[in-house]
N, C-alpha and C positions, 0 to 999 in steps of 0.2 A: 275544349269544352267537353265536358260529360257526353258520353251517348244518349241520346232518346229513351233508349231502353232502359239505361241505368240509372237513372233519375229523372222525375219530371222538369219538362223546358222550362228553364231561368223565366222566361217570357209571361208563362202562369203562374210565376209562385206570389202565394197570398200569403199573408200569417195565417194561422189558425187558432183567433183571437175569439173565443165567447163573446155573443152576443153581449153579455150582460159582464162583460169584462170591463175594468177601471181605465180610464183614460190612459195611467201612469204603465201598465203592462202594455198597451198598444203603441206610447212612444218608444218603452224598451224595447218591444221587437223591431221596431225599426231603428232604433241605434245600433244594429251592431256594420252594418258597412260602413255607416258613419266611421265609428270607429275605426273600423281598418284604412280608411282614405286618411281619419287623422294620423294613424300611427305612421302609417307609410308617408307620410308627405313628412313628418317630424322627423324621420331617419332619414330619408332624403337631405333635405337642408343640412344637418349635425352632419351627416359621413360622405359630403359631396367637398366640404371642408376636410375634415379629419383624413379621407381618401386620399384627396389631392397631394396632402403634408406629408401620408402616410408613401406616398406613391417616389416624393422627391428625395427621401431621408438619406437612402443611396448614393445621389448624385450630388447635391447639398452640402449635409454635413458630413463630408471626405475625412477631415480632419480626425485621425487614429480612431479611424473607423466609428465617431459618434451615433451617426445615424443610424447605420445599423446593429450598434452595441444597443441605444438607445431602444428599439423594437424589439429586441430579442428579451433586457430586461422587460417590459410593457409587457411581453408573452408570457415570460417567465410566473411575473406575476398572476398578472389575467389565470393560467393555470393552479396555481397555490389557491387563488379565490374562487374560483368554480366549485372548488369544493363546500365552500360553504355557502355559497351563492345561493343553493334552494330554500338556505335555512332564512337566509335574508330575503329575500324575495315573499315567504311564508309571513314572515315578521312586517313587514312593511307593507305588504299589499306589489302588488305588480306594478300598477301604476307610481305610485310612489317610488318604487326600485326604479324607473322608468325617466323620472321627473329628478332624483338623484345621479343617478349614473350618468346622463347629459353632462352634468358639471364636467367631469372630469377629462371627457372632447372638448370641451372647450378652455380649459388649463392647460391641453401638451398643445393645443394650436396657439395660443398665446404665445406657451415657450419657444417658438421657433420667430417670435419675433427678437429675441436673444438668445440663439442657440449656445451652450455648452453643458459641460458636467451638472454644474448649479441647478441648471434650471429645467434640462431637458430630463437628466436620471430620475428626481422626486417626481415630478410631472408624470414619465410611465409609471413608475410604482402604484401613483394614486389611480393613474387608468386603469392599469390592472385589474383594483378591485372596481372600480364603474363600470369598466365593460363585462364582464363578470355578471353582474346582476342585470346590467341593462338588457341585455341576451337572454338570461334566462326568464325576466318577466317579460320580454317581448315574448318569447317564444310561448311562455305559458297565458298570456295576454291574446295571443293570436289566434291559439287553439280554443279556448274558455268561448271568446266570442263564437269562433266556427260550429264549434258544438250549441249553442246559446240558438246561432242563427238555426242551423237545421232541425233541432230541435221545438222551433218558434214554427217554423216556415214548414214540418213534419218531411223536411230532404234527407236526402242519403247522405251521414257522416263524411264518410270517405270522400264525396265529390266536393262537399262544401271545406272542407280541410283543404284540399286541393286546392280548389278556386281563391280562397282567402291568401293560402300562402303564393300562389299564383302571382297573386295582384302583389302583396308584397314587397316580392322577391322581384319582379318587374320592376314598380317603382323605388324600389332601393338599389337599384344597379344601376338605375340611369345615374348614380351618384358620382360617377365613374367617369359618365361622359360629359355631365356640366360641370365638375367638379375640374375636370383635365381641357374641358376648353374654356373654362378663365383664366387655368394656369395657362394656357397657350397662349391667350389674350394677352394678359398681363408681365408675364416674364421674358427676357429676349438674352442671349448671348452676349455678354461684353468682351473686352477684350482679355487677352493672357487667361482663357478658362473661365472668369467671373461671369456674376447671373445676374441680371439689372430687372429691381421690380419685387424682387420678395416682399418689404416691409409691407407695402400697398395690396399687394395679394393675401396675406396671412390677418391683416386690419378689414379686407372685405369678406374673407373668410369667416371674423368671430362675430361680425354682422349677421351675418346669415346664419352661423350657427343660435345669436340669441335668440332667436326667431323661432326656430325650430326647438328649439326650448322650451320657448312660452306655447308650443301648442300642446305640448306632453297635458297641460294643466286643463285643457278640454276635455279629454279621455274621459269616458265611464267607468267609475270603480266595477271592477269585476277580482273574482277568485279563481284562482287557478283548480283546485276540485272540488273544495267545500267550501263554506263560508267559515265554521267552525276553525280551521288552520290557520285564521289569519286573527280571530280574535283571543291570544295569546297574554298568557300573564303569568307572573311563577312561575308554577309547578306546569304551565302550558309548555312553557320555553324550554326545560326543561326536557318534556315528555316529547317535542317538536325536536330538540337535537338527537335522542334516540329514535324520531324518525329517520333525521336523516342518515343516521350513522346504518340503520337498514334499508334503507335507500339506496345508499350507495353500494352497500356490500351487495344487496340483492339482486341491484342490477348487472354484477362485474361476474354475479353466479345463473344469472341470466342466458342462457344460450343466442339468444337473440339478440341481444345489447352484445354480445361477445362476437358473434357474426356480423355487426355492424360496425365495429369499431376500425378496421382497419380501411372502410371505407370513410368517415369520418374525421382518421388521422391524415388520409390522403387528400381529403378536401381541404383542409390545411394547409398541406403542403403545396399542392398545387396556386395557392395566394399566396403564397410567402414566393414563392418559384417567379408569380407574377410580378410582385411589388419591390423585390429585390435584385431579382438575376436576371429575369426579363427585359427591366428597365436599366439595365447597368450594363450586361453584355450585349442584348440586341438592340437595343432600339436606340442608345446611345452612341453608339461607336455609328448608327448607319445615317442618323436624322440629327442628331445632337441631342442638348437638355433639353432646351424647349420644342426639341420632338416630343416629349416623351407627354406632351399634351395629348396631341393627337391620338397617338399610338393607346394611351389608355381612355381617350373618350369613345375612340372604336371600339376597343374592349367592352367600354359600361352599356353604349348604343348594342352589342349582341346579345351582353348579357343579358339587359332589361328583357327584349325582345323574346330571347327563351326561357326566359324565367314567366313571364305571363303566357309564354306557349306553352310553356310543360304544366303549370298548372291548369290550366285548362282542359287540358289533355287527363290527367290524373282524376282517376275512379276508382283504383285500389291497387292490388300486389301486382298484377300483371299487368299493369299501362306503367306504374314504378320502373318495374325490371326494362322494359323496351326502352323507355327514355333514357334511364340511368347508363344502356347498354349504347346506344347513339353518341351521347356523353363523353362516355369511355373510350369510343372510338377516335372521337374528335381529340382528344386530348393525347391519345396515345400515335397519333399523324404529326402534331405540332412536337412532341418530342423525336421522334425518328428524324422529321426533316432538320431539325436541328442539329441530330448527331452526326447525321450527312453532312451539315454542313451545308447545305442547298442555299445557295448567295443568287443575287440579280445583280447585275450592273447597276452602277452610280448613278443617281437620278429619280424621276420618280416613280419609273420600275422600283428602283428600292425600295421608297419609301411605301409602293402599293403593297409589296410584299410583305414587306412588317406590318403591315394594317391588317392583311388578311391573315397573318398568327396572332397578332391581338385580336381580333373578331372569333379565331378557333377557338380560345384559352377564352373568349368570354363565353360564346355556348358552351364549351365543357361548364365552367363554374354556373352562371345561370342552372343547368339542367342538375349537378350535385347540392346546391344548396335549395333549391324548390321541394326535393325531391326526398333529401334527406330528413328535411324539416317535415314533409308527409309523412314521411314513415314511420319517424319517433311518435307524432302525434295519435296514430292510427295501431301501433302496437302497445304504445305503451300508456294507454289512456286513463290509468287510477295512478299514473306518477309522472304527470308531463313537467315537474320540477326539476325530479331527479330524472330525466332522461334527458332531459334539455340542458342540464349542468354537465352531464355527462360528453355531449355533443362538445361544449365550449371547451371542459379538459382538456379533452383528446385535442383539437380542432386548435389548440393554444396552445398545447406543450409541442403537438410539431410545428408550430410555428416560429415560438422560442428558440427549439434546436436547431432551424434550417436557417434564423438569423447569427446566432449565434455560430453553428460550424461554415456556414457561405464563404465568409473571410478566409476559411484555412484551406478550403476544397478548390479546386479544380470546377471552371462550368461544365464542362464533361463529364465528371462525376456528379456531378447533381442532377445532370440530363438522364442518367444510367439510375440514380438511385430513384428519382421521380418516376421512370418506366415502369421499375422490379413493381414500390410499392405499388404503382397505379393497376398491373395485372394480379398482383396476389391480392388485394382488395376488392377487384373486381370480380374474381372465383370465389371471397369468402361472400360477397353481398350475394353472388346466385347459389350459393349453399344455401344461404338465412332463407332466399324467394323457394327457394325447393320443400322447404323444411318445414317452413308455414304453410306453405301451401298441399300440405299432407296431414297439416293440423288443421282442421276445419272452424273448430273452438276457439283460434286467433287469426285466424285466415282475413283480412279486412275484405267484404263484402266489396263482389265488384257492380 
C-alpha cells in the first residue's frame, strides 16, 4: 500500500461529490471498484480454464507436436491482431471488445474436447484476434476506471493505478492455482503414458468459463481517453485508422516505449518458458502429468499473492524500479539453479523443490506484470490503447517464437537465452527509470 505521505489513507477516502450533485454522479463514483472486482473475478473464471488447457498442451497433445505448434500459432496470431486491436477496441467500446474476445477462450477450450488439426489450428487463429482485443480493452478499461476513481475520490493517479492493477493482477493469477488444482483433482495417470479424465475436466471448465462470460455484461461502459473516439462513423473510422497508424509509429519513435520493450518481450517469455518448458522438462519428468497441477497452482497461489503485493506497494517510478528489481532477481535464481542442474532425491524432497521453483517463477511473473501494466498506464496516459497493444505485440510475438523454436532447441539453451534476455532487459528498464527520472515533465509523481 501507498505511504501516508504519498497519498491520503484508503480508510478516509470520500468522493468529492457536490452537495447539490445528481444522485446518477454519486452512484458513478462509486462504481468504479465495483468494476474492477467484476472485471477481475470475470478473467478469473475464463483463464482459470483457458490456463489449465493452456498449461497441459505440452504434455497432452504430444502428437507431432500439436499442442505446442497449436500455441505458437494462437501467438502467432494474437501478435498480427495487436496491431489493430486499439483501433478495435476505439470502435467497439472496451467493454464490448471485452464481452467479444471471451468468445474465443471458450472455442480453443471446447476444442480440446477433440483435439487435432481441424479443430485445435482455426480455434487459436480465432483466439488470436479475441485475446488481442480482450487485453487491450481490459488494460485500457482498467486504467479509464483508476483514473475515474482518483479523480472522483481527488487520490494520487499513480497509487490508484497501482492498487487497481494490484488487485487485478492478484485475482487473476490465482487462475493458476484453482485452475491447476481441478486439473489435479480431476485427471490421474493411466496406464502405457495415458491421462484418464480430460473430457470431464475441459466440460467443467466451459462451465465456468460461461459464467465468467455472462459477468463481462455487468461492466460500466467507460472510454479509454475520450468519449468522442468511440463514437465513430465514416470519415470517423477513417480518421481513427490514421490515428492508429500514428500510434504505433510514435510509440516505436518513442524513447520510453523503446526502453520498455525488451522488458515486455521478456515477460513473454518468461510464460511461455513457464507453460511449455517448465511443465515438460521439470515438473514432468520429477512428479508426472498430474503433477503438473500442483506445480502450477503453487505457481498461481505466489503469483496472486505478489501481484496484490506489488501493487500496493506501487506509488510511482521508484517503488516500480525496487519491485521490478526483486523480480528480476527471483527469476534470474530459478534459471541458474536450473542450469546447475540442482536435483533432490526422489520423493517428496522432490516434489517440494519443484513447488518452491514454481512459487519463484510465480513471484517473478506476478511482480513483471503488476508492474509493467503501472508503468504503461502512468507514462503513457493520452494513449493507453496504443501502449497497451503495444505490450500485447511484444508480449505475443515472443511468445509465438519460444513455442514455436522450443521443439528444435535444446532446454539448456532456452535456460541461457531466458538469462541473456532477462539481464539486457533488465539494464534497458533501469535506463528508461534513470531517464525519466531526470525528466521531471514525465517523471510519475511519487
Amino acid at each position: 500500500m501507498a505511504s501516508a505521505s504519498a497519498t491520503p489513507c484508503r480508510d478516509e477516502e470520500a468522493p468529492l461529490v457536490a452537495a447539490d450533485s445528481s444522485p446518477v454522479e454519486a452512484i458513478k463514483t462509486k462504481s468504479h471498484t465495483k468494476d474492477v472486482h467484476i472485471l477481475s473475478l470475470a478473467f478469473l473464471l475464463i483463464f482459470l480454464a483457458y490456463g489449465a488447457a493452456q498449461n497441459l498442451q505440452s504434455t497432452l497433445n504430444t502428437e507431432e507436436d500439436l499442442g505446442t505448434t497449436s500455441l505458437g500459432i494462437l501467438y502467432l496470431s494474437f501478435t498480427f491482431f495487436s496491431v489493430v486491436a486499439s483501433l478495435v477496441v476505439r470502435v467497439l467500446s472496451p467493454k464490448i471488445a471485452l464481452i467479444i474476445g471471451s468468445t474465443g477462450y471458450w472455442l480453443y477450450v471446447a476444442a480440446n474436447l477433440k483435439p487435432n488439426w481441424y479443430t485445435l489450428v482455426p480455434a487459436s487463429l480465432y483466439l488470436g484476434f479475441c485475446a488481442s482485443i480482450i487485453w487491450v480493452g481490459q488494460g485500457t478499461y482498467l486504467t479509464s476506471t483508476a483514473r475515474s476513481h482518483a479523480t472522483d475520490y481527488n487520490l494520487h493517479e499513480g497509487a490508484v493505478i497501482g492498487d487497481f492493477n494490484g488487485e487485478f493482477w492478484a485475482v487473476y493469477a490465482l487462475h493458476q492455482f484453482i485452475g491447476n488444482l481441478i486439473t489435479f483433482a480431476l485427471l490421474s495417470d493411466g496406464q502405457e503414458g495415458t491421462t484418464n479424465g480430460t473430457t470431464v475436466l475441459f466440460v467443467v471448465f466451459l462451465c465456468v468459463m460461461t459464467f465468467g462470460a455472462v459477468l463481462m455484461f455487468f461492466l460500466t461502459n467507460r472510454s479509454g481517453n475520450s468519449k468522442e473516439e468511440y463514437e465513430l462513423s465514416g470519415a470517423g473510422v477513417c480518421s481513427s485508422i490514421k490515428s492508429l497508424s500514428r500510434s504505433l509509429t510514435s510509440a516505436l519513435s518513442d524513447v520510453r516505449m523503446l526502453l520498455t520493450i525488451p522488458l515486455i518481450a521478456y515477460s513473454g517469455l518468461q510464460q511461455a518458458f513457464v507453460w511449455a518448458e517448465f511443465t515438460k522438462y521439470v515438473v514432468t519428468p520429477a512428479i508426472g502429468v498430474s503433477g503438473v497441477g500442483s506445480a502450477m497452482a503453487a505457481y498461481g497461489a505466489f503469483d496472486g499473492i505478489c501481484s496484490l503485493a506489488a501493487g500496493r506497494l506501487t506509488t510511482g517510478l521508484a517503488s516500480i524500479t525496487s519491485i521490478v528489481s526483486v523480480g528480476a532477481f527471483v527469476q534470474a535464481l530459478v534459471y541458474i539453479l536450473l542450469l546447475l542442474d540442482v536435483s533432490m532425491s526422489s520423493g517428496w524432497v522432490s516434489t517440494l523443490y519443484i513447488l518452491f521453483l514454481a512459487a519463484l517463477l510465480g513471484i517473478g511473473d506476478g511482480v513483471l506484470m503488476t508492474q509493467l501494466n503501472a508503468l504503461l498506464g502512468m507514462l503513457f496516459k493520452h494513449d493507453t490503447e496504443g501502449a497497451f497493444a503495444q505490450l500485447k505485440i511484444w508480449q505475443s510475438a515472443t511468445i509465438s517464437i519460444v513455442f514455436f523454436a522450443a521443439p528444435h532447441i535444446s532446454f539448456q539453451a532456452v535456460l541461457m537465452i531466458s538469462l541473456v534476455l532477462l539481464c539486457s532487459s533488465f539494464g534497458s528498464f533501469l535506463w528508461l527509470a534513470l531517464k525519466v527520472a531526470k525528466t521531471p515533465s514525465s517523471t510519475p509523481r511519487e
